[in-house]
VOLUM-424253 format. One record per residue (C-alpha): residue in one letter; x, y, z. Coordinates in steps of 0.05 Angstrom, whole numbers, padded with zeros to 5 digits. Example, Ala and Ser with C-alpha at 12.3 -4.5 7.8 and 13.67 -1.06 7.14 Angstrom:
// VOLUM-424253
 r      u      v      w
 a  00246 -00090  00156
 s  00273 -00021  00143
END
This chain:
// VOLUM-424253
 r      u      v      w
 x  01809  02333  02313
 x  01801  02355  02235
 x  01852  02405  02235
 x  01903  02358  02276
 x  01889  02309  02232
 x  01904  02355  02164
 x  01967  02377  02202
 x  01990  02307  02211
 x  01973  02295  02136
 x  02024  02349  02115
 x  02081  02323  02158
 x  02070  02256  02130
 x  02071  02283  02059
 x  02128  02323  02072
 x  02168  02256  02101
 x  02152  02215  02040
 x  02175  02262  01984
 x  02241  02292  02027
 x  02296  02300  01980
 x  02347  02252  01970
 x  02400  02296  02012
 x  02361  02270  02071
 x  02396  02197  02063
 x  02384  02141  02021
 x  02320  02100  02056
 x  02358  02038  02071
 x  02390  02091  02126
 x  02329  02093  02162
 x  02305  02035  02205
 x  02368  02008  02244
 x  02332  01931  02237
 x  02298  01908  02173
 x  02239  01935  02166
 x  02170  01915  02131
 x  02154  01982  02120
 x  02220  02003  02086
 x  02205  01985  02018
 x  02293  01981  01999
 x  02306  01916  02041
 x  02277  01850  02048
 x  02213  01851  02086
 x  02188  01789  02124
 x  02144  01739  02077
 x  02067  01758  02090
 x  02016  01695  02121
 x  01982  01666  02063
 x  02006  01727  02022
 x  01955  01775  02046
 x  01972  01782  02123
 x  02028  01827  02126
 x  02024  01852  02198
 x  01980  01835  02263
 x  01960  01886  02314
 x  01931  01891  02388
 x  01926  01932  02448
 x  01873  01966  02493
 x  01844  02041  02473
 x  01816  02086  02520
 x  01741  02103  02498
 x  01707  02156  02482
 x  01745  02217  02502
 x  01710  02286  02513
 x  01645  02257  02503
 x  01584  02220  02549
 x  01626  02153  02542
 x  01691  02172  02561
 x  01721  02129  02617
 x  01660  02084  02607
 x  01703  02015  02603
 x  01766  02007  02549
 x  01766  01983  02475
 x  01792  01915  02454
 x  01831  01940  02392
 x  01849  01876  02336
 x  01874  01898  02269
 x  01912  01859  02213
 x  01945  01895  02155
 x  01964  01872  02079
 x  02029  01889  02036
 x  02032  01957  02001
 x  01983  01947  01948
 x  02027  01957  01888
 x  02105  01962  01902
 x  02135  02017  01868
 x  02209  02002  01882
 x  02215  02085  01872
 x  02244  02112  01939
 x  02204  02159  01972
 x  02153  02148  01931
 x  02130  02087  01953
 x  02108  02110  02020
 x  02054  02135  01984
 x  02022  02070  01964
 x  01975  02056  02019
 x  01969  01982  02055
 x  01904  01956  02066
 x  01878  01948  02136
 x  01821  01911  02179
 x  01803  01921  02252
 x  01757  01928  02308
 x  01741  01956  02380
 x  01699  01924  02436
 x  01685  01958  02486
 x  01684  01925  02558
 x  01626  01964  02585
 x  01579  01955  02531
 x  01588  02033  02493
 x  01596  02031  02426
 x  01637  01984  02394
 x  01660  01980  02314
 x  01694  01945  02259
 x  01728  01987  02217
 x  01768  01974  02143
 x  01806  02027  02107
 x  01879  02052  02072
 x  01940  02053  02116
 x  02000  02099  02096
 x  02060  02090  02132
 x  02128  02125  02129
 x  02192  02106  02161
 x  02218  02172  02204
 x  02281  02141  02231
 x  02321  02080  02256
 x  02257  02043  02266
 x  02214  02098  02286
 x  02151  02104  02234
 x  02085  02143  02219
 x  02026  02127  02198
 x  01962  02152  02178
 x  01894  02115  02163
 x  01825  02138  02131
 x  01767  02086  02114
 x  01705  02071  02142
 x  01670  02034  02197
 x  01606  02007  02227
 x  01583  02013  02299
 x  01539  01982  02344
 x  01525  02057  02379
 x  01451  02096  02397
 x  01423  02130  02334
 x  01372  02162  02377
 x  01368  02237  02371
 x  01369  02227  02452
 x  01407  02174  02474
 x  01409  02134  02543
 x  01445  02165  02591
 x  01525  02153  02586
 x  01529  02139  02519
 x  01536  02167  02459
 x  01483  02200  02403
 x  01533  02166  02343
 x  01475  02194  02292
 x  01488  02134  02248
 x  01520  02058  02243
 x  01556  02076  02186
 x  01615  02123  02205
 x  01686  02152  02169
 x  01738  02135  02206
 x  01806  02176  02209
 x  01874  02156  02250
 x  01941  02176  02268
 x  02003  02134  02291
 x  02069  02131  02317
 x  02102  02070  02323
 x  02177  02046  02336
 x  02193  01967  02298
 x  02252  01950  02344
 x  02265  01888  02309
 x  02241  01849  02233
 x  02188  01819  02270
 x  02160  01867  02330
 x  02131  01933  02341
 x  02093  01980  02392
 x  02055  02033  02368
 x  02012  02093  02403
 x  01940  02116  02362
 x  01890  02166  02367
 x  01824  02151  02333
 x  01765  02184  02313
 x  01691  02168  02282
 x  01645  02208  02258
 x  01592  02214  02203
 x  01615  02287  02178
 x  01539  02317  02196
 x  01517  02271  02146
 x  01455  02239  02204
 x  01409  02270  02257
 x  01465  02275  02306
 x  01535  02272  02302
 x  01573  02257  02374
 x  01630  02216  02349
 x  01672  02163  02386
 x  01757  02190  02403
 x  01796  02133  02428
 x  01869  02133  02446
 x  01916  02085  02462
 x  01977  02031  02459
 x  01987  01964  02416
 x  02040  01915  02397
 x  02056  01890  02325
 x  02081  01828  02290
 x  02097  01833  02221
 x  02107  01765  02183
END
């Protein structure tokens, strides 16, 4: 998951510093975007709400909770937090994010907050990337009940990857594989993978 992960990182680099033969980045969503830094984005709620998020996750993949109920996924997201007005460039300034998964059959469920960087890919089609931290409600136990999970800890990292298509100002769907895991750093370290679909309004 790691190594897919540092992959992803790459591409994403490599999308936000392409050279300006690529296209100006007004030429990349087909619809006003929020995430395209060159037009006019939507107004944010209360000027911290940028974007609202929800769908349903499938839990804990490869692991003793997998198929054991689905995740409840919730997430908001702010602005960038600093706008750079500098092309490219600006897909490197992260947004902030909030969220959490509850799980339906009573596995481990978690909050989560973090950085968010997203980068436009084309005519509404975007990527994203998000690293933070999270707290679970999972089995520290070295040996945990059957069908569920030895987490180690309640305090986890938390790492994701997204792709998403914003087919108009206001709308989006997006598809995200998650992971958390406390990097060795407890007793035991199982980990929680969850994968799945939401929907997106941006403000």
């Amino acid at each position: 998951m790691k190594q897919r992960l540092l992959r992803t990182v790459a591409a994403t680099a490599v999308l936000a510093v392409a050279p300006a033969s690529m296209g100006r980045a007004a030429d990349f969503p087909l619809n006003p975007s929020s995430y395209d830094t060159t037009t006019l984005a939507p107004a944010p709620l209360w000027g911290v709400v940028q974007e609202v998020r929800g769908g349903v996750f499938y839990h804990g993949y490869d692991s003793p909770e997998q198929g054991k109920g689905v995740d409840l996924n919730g997430e908001i997201l702010t602005p960038r937090v600093v706008e750079l007005n500098a092309g490219y460039w600006s897909y490197l300034v992260p947004r902030m994010h909030l969220g959490g998964n509850l799980n339906t059959d009573g596995r481990t469920s978690d909050g989560y907050l973090g950085w968010t960087w997203t980068v436009p890919v084309y005519r509404g089609l975007f990527a994203e990337i998000s690293l933070g931290g999270s707290y679970n409600d999972g089995h520290t136990a070295f040996v945990p009940p059957v069908g569920y999970s030895a987490v180690g800890c309640h305090l986890m990292f938390r790492e994701s990857a997204t792709l998403g298509y914003q087919f108009t100002q206001h709308w989006s769907v997006v598809a995200t594989a998650e992971h958390i895991s406390n990097d060795h750093m407890c007793d035991r370290n199982a980990g929680v993978t969850n994968f799945g679909g939401r929907i997106g309004y941006t403000f």
